[in-house]
C-alpha positions as CSV (number, residue, x, y, z in Angstrom):
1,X,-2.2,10.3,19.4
2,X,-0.7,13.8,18.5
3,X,3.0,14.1,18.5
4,X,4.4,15.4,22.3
5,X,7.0,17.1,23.1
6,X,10.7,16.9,22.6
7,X,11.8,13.8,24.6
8,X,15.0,14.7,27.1
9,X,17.7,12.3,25.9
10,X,20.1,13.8,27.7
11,X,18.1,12.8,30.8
12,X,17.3,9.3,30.1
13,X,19.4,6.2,31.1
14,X,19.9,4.1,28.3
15,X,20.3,0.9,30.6
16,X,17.4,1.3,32.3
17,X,15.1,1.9,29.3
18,X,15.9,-1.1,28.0
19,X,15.4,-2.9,31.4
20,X,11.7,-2.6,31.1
21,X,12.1,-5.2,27.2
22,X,11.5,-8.5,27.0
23,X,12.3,-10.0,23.6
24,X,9.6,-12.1,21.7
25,X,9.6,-15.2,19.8
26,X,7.9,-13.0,16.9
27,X,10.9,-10.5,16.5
28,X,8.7,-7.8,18.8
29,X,10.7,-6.2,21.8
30,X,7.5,-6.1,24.4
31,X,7.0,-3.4,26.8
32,X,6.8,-4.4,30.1
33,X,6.8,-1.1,32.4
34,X,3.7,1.2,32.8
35,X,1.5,1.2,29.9
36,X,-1.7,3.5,29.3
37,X,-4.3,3.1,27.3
38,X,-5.3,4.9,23.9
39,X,-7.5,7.4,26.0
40,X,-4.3,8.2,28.1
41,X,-5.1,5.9,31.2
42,X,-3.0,4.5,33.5
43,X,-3.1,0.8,33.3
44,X,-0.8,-1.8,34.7
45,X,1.7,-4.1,32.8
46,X,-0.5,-7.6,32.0
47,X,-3.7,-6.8,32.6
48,X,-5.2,-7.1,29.3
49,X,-5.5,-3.8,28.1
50,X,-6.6,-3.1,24.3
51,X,-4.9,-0.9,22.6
52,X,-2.7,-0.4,25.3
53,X,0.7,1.9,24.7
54,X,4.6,1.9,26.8
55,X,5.3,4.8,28.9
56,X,8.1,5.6,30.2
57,X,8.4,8.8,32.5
58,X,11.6,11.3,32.8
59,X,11.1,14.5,34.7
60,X,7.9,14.1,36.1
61,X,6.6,13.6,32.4
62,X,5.4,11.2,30.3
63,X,6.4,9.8,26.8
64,X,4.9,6.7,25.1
65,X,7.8,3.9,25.1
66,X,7.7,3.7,21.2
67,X,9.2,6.8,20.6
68,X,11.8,6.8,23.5
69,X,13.1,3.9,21.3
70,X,13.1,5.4,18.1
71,X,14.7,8.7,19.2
72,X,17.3,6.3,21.4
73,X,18.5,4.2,18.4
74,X,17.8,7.1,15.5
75,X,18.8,10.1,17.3
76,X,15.6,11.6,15.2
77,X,13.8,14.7,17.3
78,X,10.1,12.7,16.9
79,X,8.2,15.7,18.1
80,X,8.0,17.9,15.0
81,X,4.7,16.8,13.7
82,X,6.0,12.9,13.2
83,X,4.5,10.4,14.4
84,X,6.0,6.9,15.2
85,X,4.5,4.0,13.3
86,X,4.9,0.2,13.9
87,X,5.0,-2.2,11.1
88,X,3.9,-4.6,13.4
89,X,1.0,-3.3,14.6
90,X,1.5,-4.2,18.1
91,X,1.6,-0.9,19.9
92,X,3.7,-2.2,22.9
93,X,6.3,-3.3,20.6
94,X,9.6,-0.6,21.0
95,X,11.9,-3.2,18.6
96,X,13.6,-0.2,16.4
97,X,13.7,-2.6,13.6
98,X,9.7,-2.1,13.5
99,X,9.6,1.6,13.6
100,X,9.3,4.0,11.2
101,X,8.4,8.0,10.8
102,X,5.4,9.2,9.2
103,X,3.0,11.5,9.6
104,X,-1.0,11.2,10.3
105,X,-1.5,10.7,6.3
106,X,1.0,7.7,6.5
107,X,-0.1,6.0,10.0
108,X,-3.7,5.9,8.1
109,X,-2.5,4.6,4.4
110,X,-0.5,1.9,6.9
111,X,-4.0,0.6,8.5
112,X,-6.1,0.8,5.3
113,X,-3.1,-1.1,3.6
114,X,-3.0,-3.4,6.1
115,X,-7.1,-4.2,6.4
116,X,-7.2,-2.8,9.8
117,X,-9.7,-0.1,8.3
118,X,-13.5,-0.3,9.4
119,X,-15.5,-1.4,6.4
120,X,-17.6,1.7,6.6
121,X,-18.3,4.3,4.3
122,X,-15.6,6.4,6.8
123,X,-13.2,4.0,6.8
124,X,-12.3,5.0,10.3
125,X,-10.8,3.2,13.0
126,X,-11.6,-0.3,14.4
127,X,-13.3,-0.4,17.8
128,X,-12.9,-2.6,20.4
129,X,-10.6,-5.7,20.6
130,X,-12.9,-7.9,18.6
131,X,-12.8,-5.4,15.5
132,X,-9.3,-5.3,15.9
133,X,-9.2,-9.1,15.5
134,X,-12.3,-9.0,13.0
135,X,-9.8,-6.6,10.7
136,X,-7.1,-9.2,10.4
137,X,-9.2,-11.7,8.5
138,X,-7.7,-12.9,5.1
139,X,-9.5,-13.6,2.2
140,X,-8.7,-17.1,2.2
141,X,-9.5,-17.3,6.1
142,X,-12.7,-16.1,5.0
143,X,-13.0,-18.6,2.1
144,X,-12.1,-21.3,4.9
145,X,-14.7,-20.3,7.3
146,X,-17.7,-20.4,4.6
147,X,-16.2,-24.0,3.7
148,X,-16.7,-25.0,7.0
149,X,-20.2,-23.8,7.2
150,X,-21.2,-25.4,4.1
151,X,-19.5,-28.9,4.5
152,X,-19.9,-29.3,8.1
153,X,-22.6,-29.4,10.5
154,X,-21.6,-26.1,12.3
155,X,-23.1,-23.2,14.0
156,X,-21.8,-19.8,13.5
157,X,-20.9,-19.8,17.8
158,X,-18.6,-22.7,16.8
159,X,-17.2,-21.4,13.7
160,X,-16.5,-18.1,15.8
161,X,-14.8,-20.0,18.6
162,X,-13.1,-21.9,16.4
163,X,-11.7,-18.7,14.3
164,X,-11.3,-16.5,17.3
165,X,-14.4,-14.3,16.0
166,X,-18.1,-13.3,17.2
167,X,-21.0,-15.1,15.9
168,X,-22.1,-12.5,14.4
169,X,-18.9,-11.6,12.2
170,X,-19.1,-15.1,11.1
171,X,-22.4,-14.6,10.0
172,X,-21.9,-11.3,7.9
173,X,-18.6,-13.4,6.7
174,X,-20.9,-16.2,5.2
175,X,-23.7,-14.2,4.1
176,X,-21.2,-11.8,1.9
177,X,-19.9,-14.6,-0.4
């Protein structure tokens, strides 16, 4: 998403920003208020959204959640051509700690770096909730899968289940070794 506007700072409530954060186990601070998807939908809080992002509205506008957090605890003006990264790759994730400035070039190097790159020729974005899952698998996950295969008695459907993946990305897995 392109950077927005300047977010009104002076207008937002600090207390009841941070009403709307539950802390996790794993060091993320989770949204919980309205969220919207990557195409700018509406969706509401639990209802398994991909690639879904906070928003949190002030004066009849909307700002992703995110960056209300970063330009809270910062006091950084996000909205001149920065973009708000997480290093933790969970977009509803508004911990500080796990923020960071960058620009477009930056936000991409952070995927590739990070394997959430397609393997195409473009290099582009993962689709879809299974890519995004698909694009997390290690080496030595990998290694482990096409272990299985070979020593046990195991379809590729099981392997999958077993792994969290499709059928077929277990197949492509254990015919690339």
């Amino acid at each position: 998403m392109r950077p927005t506007s300047r977010i009104p700072l002076e207008s937002i409530k600090p207390e009841l920003f941070w009403k709307f954060v539950e802390r996790q186990v794993s060091g993320c601070w989770k949204w919980v208020g309205q969220q919207e998807g990557s195409k700018g939908r509406r969706r509401r809080p639990g209802k398994g959204v991909r690639l879904a992002y906070g928003v949190y509205e002030c004066r009849d506008r909307r700002y992703r959640a995110h960056r209300v957090s970063y330009e809270l605890t910062h006091g950084q003006d996000t909205a001149q051509g920065k973009f708000v990264c997480h290093r933790c790759d969970y977009p509803l994730c508004v911990n500080p700690e796990h923020l960071f400035l960058g620009t477009a070039k930056t936000n991409t190097a952070d995927m590739v770096t990070k394997g959430r790159a397609s393997p195409g020729k473009q290099g582009g974005r993962p689709k879809g909730r299974r890519n995004r899952l698909q694009g997390r698998v290690t080496s030595t996950e990998m290694d482990a899968i096409r272990r299985a295969y070979d020593e046990e008695s195991i379809t590729y459907r099981e392997l999958g289940k077993r792994h969290g993946l499709s059928a077929d990305y277990v197949g492509r897995i254990i015919r690339s070794s």
